[in-house]
Structure formats: structure tokens, C-alpha cells
C-alpha positions as CSV (number, residue, x, y, z in Angstrom):
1,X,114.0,-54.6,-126.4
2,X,111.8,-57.7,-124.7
3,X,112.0,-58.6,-121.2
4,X,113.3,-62.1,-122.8
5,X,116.5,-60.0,-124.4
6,X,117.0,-57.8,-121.6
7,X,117.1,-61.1,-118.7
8,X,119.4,-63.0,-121.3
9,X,122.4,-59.7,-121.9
10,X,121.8,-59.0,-117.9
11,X,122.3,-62.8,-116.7
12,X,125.5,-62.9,-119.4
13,X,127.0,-59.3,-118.3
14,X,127.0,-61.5,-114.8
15,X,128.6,-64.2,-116.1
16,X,131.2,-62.4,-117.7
17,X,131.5,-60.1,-114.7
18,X,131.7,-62.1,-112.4
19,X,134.1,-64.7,-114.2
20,X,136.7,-61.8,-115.5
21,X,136.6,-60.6,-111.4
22,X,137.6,-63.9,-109.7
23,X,140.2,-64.6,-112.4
24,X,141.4,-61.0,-111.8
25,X,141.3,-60.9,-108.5
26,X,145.0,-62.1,-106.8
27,X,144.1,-64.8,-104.9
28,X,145.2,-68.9,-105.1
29,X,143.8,-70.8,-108.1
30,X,141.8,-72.9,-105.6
31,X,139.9,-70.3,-103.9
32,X,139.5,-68.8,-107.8
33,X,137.8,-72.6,-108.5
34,X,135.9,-72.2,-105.7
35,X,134.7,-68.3,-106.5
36,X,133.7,-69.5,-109.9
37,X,131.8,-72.5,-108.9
38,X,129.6,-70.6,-106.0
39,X,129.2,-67.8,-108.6
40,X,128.0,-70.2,-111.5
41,X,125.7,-71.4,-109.0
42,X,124.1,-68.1,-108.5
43,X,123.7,-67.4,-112.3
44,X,122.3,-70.6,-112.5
45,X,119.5,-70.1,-109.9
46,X,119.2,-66.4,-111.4
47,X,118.7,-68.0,-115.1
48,X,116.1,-70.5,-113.2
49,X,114.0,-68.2,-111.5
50,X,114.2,-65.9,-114.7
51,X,112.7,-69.3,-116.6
52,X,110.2,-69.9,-114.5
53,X,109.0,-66.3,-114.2
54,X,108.6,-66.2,-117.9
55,X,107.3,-69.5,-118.3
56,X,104.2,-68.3,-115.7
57,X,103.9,-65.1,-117.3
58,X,103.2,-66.7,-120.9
59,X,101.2,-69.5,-119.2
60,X,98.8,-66.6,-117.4
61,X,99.1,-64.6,-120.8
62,X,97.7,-68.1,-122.7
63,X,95.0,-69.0,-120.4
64,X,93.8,-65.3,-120.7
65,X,93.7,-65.4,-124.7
66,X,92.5,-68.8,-124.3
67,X,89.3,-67.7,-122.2
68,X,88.9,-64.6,-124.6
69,X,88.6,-67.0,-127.3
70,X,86.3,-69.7,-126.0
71,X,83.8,-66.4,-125.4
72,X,84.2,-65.3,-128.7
73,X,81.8,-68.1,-130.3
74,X,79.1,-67.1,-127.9
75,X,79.0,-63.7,-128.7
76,X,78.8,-64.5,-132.4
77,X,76.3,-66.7,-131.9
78,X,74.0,-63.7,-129.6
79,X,75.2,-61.4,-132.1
80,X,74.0,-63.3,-135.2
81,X,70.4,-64.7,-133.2
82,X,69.8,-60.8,-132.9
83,X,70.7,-60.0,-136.1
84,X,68.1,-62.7,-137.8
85,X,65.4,-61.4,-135.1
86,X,66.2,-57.9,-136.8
87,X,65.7,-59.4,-140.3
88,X,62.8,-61.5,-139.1
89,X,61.2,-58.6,-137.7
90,X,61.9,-56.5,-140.8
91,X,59.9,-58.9,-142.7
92,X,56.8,-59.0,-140.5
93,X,57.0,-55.3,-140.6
94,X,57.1,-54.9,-144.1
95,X,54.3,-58.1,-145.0
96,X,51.9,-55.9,-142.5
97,X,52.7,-52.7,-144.5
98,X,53.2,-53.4,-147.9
């Protein structure tokens, strides 16, 4: 299960929760309102900072692969250099021996 899956079914077991317990619990329908509307402020700012921790996670995760890949051509590039010095090399050796 992902961290994505796991935030969504906890934030929504604390919706439902917390809605089934103030409509349960026996108090006046105004104080009930007022339990739901301080609790779906909660969730909210729960779901929010849930967003925004994800959202940073896959920006860190991006910049990461993104810096990975920008060294990749480089390396080619010193890899491929050194393999035609090999070649080049080669060459020489075998013109001076054969």
C-alpha cells in the first residue's frame, strides 16, 4: 500500500469517525453543527498539510532524478572519449607491430 493510499483511508476513517461521533453523541443539534464544522476544519488542515508534504516529497524526489539525469550525458560523453582513446591507441599499437 503507498503512503498516498494509506494518508487518503486514514484522513476518511477521520472523517467518518469523527462525523458518526458528533451525530451520536446526545447533545443539541446546534452544538452537533458546531462539532462538525470545527472537526471538518481539522480534516481539512490534516488533508492540507498531507498535500503539501507529498507535494515536497515528489518535488525533492524530481529535482534529484532530474540532477541524476543532467550528469548522465557527461558521463557518456567521458565514457565514450575513453573508449575511442582505447581504440585509437589499439591502432597505433597494432600499425607499430604489425
Amino acid at each position: 500500500m503507498g503512503k498516498g493510499r494509506f494518508i487518503t483511508g486514514l484522513m476518511l476513517g477521520t472523517l467518518i469517525g469523527g462525523t458518526l461521533g458528533v451525530l451520536l453523541a446526545p447533545e443539541k443539534g446546534e452544538e452537533n453543527r458546531e462539532k462538525l464544522k470545527e472537526k471538518g476544519k481539522e480534516i481539512g488542515n490534516k488533508i492540507y498539510d498531507s498535500y503539501s508534504e507529498i507535494k515536497d516529497s515528489v518535488k525533492e524526489y524530481k529535482e534529484n532524478k532530474s540532477s541524476e539525469i543532467h550528469t548522465m550525458p557527461k558521463e557518456i560523453v567521458i565514457s565514450s572519449d575513453d573508449i575511442k582513446e582505447k581504440v585509437k591507441e589499439n591502432i597505433e599499437k597494432e600499425d607499430i607491430e604489425g
